[in-house]
C-alpha positions as CSV (number, residue, x, y, z in Angstrom):
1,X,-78.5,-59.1,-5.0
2,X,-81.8,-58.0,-4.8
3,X,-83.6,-57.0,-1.8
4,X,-86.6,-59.6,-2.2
5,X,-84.3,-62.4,-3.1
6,X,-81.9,-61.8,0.3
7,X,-85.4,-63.0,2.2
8,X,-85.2,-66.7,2.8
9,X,-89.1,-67.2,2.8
10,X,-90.0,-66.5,-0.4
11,X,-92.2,-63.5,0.4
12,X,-89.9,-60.4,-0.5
13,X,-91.0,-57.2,1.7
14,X,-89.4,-54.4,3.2
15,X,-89.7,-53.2,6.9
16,X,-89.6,-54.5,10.3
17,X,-92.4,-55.8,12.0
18,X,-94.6,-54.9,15.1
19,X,-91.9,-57.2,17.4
20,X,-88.8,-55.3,16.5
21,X,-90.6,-52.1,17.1
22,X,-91.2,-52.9,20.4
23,X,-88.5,-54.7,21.6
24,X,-85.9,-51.7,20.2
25,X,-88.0,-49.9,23.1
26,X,-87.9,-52.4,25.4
27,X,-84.4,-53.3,25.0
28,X,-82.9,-50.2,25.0
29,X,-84.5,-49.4,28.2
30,X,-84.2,-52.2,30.0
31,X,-80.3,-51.5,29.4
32,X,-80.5,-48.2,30.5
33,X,-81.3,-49.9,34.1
34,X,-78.2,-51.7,34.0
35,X,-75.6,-49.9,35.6
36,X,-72.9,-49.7,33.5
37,X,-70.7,-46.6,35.2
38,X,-67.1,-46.4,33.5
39,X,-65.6,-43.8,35.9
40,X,-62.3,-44.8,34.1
41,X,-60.7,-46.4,37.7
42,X,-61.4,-50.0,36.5
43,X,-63.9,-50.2,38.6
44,X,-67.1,-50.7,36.1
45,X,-68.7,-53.9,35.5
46,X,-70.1,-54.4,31.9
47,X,-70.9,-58.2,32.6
48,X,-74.8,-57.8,33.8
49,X,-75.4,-55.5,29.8
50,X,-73.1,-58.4,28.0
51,X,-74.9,-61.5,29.8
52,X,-78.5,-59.2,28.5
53,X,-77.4,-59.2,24.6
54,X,-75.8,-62.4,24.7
55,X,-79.0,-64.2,25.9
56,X,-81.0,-62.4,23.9
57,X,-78.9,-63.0,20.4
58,X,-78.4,-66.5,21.5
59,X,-82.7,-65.9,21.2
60,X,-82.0,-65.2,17.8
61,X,-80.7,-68.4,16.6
62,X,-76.6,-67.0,17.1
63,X,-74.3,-67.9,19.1
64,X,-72.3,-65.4,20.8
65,X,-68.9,-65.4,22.4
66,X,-68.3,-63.5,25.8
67,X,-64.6,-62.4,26.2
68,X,-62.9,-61.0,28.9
69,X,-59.0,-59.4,29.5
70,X,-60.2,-58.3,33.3
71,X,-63.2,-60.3,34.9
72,X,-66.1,-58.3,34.9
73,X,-65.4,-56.5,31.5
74,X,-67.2,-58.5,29.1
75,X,-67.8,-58.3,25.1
76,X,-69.5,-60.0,23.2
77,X,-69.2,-60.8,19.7
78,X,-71.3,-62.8,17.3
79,X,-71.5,-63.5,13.6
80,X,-74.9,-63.8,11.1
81,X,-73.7,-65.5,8.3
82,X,-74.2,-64.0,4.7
83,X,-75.7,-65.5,1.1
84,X,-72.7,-64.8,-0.6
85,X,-69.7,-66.0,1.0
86,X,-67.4,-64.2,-1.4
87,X,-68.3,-60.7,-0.2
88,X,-66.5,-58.8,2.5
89,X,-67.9,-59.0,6.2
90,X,-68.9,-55.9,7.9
91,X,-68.7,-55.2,11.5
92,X,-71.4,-53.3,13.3
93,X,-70.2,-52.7,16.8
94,X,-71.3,-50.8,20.1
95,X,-70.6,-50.5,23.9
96,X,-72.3,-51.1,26.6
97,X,-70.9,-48.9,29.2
98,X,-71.6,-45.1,30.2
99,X,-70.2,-42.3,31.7
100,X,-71.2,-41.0,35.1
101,X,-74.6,-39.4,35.8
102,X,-74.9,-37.4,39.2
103,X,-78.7,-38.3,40.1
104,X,-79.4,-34.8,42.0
105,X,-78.8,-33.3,38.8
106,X,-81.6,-35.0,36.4
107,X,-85.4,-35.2,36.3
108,X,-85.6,-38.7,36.6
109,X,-83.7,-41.7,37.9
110,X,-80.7,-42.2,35.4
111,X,-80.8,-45.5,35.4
112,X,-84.7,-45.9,35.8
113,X,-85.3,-46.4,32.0
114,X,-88.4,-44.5,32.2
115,X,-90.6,-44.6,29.2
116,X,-92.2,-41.6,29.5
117,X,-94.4,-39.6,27.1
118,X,-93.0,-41.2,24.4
119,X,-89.7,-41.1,25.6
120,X,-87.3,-43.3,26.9
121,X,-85.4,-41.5,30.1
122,X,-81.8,-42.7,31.4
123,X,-78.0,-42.7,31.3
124,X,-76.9,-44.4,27.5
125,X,-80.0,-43.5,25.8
126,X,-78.3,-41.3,23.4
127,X,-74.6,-43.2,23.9
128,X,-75.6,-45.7,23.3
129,X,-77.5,-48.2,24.4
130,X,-80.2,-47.1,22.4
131,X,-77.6,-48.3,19.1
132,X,-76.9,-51.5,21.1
133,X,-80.7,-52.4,21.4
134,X,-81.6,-51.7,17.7
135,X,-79.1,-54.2,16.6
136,X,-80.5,-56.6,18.7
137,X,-83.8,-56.0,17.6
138,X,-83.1,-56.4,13.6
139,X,-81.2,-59.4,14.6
140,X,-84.1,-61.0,16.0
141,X,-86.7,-59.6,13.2
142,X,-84.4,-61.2,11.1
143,X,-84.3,-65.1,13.0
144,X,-88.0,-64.6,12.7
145,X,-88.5,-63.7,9.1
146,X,-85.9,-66.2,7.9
147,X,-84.0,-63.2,6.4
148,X,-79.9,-62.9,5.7
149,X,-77.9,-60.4,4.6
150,X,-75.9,-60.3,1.7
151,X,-72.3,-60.3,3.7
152,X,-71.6,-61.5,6.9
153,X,-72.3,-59.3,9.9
154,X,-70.1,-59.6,13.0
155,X,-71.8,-57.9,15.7
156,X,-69.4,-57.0,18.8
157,X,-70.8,-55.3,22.4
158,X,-67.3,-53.9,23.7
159,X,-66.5,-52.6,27.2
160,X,-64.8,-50.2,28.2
161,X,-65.6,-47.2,25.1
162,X,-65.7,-44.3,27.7
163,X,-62.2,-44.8,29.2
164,X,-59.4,-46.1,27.4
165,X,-61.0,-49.0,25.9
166,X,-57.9,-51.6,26.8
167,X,-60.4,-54.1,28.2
168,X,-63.1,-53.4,25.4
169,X,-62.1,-53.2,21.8
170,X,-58.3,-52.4,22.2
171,X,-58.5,-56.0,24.0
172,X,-60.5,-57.4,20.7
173,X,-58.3,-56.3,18.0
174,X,-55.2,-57.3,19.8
175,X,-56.0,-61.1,20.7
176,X,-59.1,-62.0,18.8
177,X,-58.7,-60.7,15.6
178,X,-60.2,-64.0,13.9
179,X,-63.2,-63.1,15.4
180,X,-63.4,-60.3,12.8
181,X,-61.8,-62.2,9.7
182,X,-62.9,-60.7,6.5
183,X,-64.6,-57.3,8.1
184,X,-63.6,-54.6,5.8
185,X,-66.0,-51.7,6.9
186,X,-68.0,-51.2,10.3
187,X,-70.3,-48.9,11.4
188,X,-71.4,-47.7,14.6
189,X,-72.0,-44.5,17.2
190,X,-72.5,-40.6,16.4
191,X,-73.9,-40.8,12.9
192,X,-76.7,-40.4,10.9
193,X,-79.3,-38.4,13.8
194,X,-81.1,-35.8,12.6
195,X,-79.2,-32.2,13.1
196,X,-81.9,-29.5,12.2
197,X,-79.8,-26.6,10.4
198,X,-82.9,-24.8,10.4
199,X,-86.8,-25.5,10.6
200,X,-86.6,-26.8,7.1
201,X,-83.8,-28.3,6.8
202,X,-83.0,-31.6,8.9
203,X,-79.4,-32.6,8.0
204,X,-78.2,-36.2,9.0
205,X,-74.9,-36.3,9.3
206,X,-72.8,-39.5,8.7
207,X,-69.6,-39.5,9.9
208,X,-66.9,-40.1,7.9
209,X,-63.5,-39.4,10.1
210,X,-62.6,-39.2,13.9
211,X,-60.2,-36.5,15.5
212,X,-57.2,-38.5,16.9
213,X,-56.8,-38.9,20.5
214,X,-53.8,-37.0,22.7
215,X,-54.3,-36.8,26.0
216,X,-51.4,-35.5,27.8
217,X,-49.4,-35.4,30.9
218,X,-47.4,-32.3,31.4
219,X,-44.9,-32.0,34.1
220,X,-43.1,-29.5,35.9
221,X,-40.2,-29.6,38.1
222,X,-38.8,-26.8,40.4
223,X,-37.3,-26.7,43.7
224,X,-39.5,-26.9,46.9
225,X,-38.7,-24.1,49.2
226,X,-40.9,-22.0,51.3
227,X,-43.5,-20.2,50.1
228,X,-42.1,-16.5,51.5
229,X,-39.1,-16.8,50.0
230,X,-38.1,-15.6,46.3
231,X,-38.0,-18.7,44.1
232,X,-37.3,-18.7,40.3
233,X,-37.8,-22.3,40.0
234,X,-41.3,-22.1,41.1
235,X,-43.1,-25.7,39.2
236,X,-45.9,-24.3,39.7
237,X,-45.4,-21.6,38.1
238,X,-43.5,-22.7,34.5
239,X,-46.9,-25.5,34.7
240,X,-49.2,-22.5,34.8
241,X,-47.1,-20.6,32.1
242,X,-47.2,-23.3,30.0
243,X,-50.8,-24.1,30.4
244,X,-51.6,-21.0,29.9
245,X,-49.7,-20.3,26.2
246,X,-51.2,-23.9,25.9
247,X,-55.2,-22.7,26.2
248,X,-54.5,-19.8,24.2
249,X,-53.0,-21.3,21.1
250,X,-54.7,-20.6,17.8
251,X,-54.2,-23.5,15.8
252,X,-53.9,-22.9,12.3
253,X,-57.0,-24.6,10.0
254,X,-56.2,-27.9,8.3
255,X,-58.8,-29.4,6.6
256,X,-59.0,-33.1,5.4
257,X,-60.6,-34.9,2.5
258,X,-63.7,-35.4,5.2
259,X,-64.2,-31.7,6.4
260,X,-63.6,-30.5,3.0
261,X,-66.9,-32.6,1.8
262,X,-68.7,-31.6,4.7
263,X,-68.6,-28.1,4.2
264,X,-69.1,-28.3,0.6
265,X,-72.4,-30.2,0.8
266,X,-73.5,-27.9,3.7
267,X,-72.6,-24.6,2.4
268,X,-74.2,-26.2,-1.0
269,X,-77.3,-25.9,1.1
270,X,-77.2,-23.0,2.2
271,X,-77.0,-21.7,-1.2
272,X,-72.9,-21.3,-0.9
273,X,-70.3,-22.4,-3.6
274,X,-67.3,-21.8,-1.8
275,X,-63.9,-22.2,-3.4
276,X,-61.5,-23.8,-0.7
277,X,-58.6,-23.6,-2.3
278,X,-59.1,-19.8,-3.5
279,X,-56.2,-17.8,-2.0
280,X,-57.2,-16.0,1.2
281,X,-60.0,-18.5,1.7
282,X,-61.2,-17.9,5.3
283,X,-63.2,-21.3,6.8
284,X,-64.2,-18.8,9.9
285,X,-66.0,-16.5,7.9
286,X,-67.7,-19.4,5.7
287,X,-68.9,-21.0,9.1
288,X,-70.4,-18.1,10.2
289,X,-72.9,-17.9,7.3
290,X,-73.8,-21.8,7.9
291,X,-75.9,-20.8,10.9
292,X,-76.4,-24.2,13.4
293,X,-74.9,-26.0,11.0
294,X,-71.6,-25.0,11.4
295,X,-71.4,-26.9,14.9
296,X,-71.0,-29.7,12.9
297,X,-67.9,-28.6,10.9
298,X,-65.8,-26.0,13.2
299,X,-64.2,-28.6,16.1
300,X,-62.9,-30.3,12.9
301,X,-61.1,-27.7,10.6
302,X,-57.8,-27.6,13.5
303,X,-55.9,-29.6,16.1
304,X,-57.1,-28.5,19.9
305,X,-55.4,-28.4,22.6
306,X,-57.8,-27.7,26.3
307,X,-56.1,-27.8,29.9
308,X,-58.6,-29.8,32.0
309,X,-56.8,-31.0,35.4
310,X,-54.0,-29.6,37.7
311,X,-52.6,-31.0,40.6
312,X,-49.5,-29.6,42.6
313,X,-48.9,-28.5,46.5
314,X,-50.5,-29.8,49.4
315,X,-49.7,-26.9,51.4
316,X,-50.4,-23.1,51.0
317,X,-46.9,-21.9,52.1
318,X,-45.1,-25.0,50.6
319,X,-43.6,-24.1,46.9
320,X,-44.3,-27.9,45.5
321,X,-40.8,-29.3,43.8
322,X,-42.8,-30.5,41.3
323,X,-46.7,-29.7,39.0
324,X,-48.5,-31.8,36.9
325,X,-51.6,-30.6,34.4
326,X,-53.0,-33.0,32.1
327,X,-54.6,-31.8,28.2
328,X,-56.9,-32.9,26.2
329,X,-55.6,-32.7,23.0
330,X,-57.4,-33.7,19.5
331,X,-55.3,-34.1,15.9
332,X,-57.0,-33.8,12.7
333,X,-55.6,-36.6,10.5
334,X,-52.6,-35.2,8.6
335,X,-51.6,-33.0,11.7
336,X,-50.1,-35.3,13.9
337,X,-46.3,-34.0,13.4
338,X,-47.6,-30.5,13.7
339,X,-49.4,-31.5,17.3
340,X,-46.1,-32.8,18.5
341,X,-44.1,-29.4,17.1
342,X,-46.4,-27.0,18.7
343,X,-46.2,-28.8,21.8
344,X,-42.6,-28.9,22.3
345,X,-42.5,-25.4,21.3
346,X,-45.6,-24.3,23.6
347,X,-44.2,-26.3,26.5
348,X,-40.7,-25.0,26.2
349,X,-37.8,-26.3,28.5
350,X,-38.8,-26.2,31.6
351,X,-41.7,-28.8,31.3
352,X,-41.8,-32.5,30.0
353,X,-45.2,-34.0,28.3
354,X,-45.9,-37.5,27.3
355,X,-49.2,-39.0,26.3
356,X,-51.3,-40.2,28.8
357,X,-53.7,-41.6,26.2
358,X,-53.2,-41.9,22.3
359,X,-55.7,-43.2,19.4
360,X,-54.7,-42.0,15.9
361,X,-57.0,-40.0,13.8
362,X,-59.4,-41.8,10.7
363,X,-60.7,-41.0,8.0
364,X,-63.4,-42.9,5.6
365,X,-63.9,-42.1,1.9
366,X,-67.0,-40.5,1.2
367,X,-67.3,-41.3,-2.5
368,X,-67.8,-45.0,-1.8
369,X,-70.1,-47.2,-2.2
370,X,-70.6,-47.6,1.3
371,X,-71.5,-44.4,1.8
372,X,-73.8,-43.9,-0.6
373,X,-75.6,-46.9,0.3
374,X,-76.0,-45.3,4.1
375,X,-76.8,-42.0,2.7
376,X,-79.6,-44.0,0.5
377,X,-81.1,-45.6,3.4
378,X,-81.3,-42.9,5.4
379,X,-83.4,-40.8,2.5
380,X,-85.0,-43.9,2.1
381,X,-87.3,-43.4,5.6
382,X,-86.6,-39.7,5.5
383,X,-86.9,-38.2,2.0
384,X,-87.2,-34.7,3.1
385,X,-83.7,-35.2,5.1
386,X,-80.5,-34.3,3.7
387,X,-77.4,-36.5,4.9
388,X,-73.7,-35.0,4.9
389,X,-70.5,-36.3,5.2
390,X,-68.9,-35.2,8.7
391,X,-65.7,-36.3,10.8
392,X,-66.1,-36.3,14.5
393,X,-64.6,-34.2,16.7
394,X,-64.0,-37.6,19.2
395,X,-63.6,-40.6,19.2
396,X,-64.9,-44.3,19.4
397,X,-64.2,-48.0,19.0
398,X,-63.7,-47.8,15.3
399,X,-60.1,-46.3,16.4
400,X,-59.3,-50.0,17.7
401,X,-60.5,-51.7,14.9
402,X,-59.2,-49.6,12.3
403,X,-56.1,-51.8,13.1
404,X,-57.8,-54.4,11.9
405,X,-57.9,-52.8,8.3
406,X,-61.6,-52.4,9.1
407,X,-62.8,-48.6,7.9
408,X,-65.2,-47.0,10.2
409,X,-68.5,-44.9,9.7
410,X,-70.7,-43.3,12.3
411,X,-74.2,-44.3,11.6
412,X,-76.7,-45.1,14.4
413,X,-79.6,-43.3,12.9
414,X,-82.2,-41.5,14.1
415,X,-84.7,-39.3,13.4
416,X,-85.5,-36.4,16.1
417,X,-87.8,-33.6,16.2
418,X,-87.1,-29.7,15.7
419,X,-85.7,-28.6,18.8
420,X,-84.2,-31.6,20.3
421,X,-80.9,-31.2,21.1
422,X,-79.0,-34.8,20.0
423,X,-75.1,-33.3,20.8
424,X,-76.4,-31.3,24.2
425,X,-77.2,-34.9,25.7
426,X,-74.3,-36.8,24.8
427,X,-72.6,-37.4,28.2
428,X,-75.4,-34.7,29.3
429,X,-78.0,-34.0,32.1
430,X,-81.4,-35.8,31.2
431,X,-80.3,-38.2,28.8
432,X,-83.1,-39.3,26.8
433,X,-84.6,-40.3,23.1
434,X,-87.7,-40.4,21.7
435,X,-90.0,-43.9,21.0
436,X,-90.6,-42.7,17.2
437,X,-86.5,-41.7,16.9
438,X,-86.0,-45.4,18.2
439,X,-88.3,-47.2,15.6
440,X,-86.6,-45.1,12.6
441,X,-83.7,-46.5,13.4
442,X,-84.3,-49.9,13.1
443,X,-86.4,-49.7,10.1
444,X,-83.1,-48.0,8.6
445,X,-80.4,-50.1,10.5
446,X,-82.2,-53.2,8.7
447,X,-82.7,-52.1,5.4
448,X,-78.7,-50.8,5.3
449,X,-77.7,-54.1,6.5
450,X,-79.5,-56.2,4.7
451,X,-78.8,-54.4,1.6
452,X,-74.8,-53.6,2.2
């Protein structure tokens, strides 16, 4: 369908107006001053953010459902109905809570929202509050114009992203499904901000995969005994052993469908044809002639595996009967069986592990239509930009409702000046994003959606 016939006033037109532009900046910070700390204890509160988009896409002519498992931890999902009832829905989804922010640490108030110097300051800025405020900004351009998009979009708010989402989207997928009927693709965080590879040569990466999730509980158990006497079933010590061989492991390189495009199209760039399936092919040595660039590729090409917490003993001259360290480990999709392998092996018999936390790895095809259609809107507001396939070395939401049978991309777009460092402030000191980077995105955002 043509863009100018999707407008329901007759006038055609591109763009968003003067409203959205300012509200995208209002919005997003007026967010940011909601408090919406996941420390991952239970203990955050995304009600106050939910009860903020719901009112303000009930504004827009929708009407939106607030959903709790645990009160206090509040979606919200609503649903702008399409022109052509025969196309598949897609899902554009984003949460509204953050990770911590120790004030002493930052230049300003993290939850002050300051807009400052053509910047707005503050904890979610970057993740993401400043994606949650752009949606609701082209959904009220759109109640204003009288414009629809072609499929349905079902917009969801979800708690609960930055811990283990089972009162966010884990909660949505599992007993509201029908909220999401006929959602075949959804879009959403880490995607689509510029990434300069060089001072002529902004890169927007969309992502087209995630890293599964394996967070893991190892545990050792010895016998307790004094700490002056000889003891060869020390925990502590076959825990720190294994940790050790753990932290040290070179995982071998296993590259997917996703990370193979990605470093095609970028080495392409660079003025590199590499042959990836030549023998002796060496993905190190390519990444070190991609410059910056490469920091976009390397966490994907292998499984990781990186100790973070110990806890044993509460006494220096008590050997503890038993020691616990916790990993956070990342599969590549296809290298699930080898993550389980390696960690028996690495482990070895003297320690157990289980999975404290599991999501399963994605990948998104990046010869569809979809993705060309975000790669064309993105080159649409930035023709000098180059967009590239990418697979994120995390995770998010789309995790949840890829059990659904809904594929996930990562595309909150933005468009950032040389020098600003978008990764560096995800879950970073001095949060912050630009006014300009803010209005990009929703005059992208709304020409993708409108046109999908």
């Amino acid at each position: 369908m043509a863009e100018a016939s999707i407008r329901q006033d007759g006038t055609g037109g591109d763009g968003v107006d003067g409203t959205a532009l300012d509200e995208v900046v209002t919005f997003t910070s007026e967010l940011i001053r909601i408090d919406t700390t996941n420390r991952g204890g239970g203990d955050c509160r995304e009600r106050p953010a939910a009860e903020y988009v719901a009112e303000r896409l009930a504004g827009a002519g929708l009407e939106p459902e607030m959903l709790e498992r645990t009160p206090g931890r509040t979606n919200v999902v609503a649903r702008i109905p399409g022109t052509d009832p025969s196309a598949d829905a897609l899902l554009v989804h984003g949460h509204l809570d953050v990770v911590p922010a120790e004030a002493a640490d930052w230049s300003v108030d993290p939850f002050s929202g300051e807009v400052r110097d053509g910047v707005v300051w503050g904890r979610g800025a970057i993740d993401m509050k400043n994606m949650d405020a752009m949606v609701l900004a082209v959904a009220r351009f759109w109640a204003r114009s009288g414009i629809r998009p072609r499929r349905d979009i079902v917009i969801a708010y979800t708690a609960d992203e930055e811990a283990s989402a089972e009162d966010g989207s884990e909660f949505l997928a599992e007993r509201h499904a029908a909220l999401f009927e006929g959602c075949t693709e959804g879009i959403s965080e880490s995607g689509a901000f510029t990434f300069h590879a060089g001072p002529d040569m902004p890169l927007y990466p969309i992502a087209a995969g995630e890293r599964g999730t394996g967070w893991l509980k190892l545990t050792a158990h010895g016998k307790a005994g004094h700490g002056s006497k000889v003891n060869h079933a020390n925990a502590v010590s076959a825990l720190a052993a294994a940790v050790a061989r753990i932290g040290e492991y070179d995982w071998p390189v296993r590259l997917t469908p996703t990370v193979r495009a990605a470093l095609t199209e970028i080495a392409a760039l660079h003025g590199i044809h590499p042959d990836l399936d030549a023998p002796g092919f060496d993905v190190d040595e390519l990444l070190g002639k991609l410059g910056p660039a490469a920091d976009l590729v390397a966490p994907t090409v292998r499984n990781s595996s990186n100790p973070t917490m110990l806890e044993a003993g509460y006494k220096v001259n008590v050997i503890p009967g038993h020691a616990t360290a916790y990993i956070d480990g990342r599969m590549v999709p296809g290298g699930e069986e080898e993550f389980h392998a390696t960690l028996d092996r690495l482990t070895g018999p003297s320690v157990d592990w289980e999975f404290h936390h599991r999501e399963v790895p994605l990948t998104a095809p990046v010869d569809s239509p979809t993705f060309a259609k975000l790669r064309a809107a993105v080159e649409r507001f930035d023709p000098d930009g180059h967009t590239v396939p990418y697979s994120m070395s995390g995770g998010t939401d789309a995790k949840q409702f890829s059990r659904l049978g809904i594929t996930g991309y990562g595309f909150s777009p933005l468009k950032l000046p040389y020098g600003f460092d978008y990764q560096a402030l995800f879950h970073g000191v001095d949060e912050r994003v630009p006014v300009d980077a803010l209005h990009f995105g929703v005059r992208v955002l709304d020409h993708y959606l409108r046109t999908a």
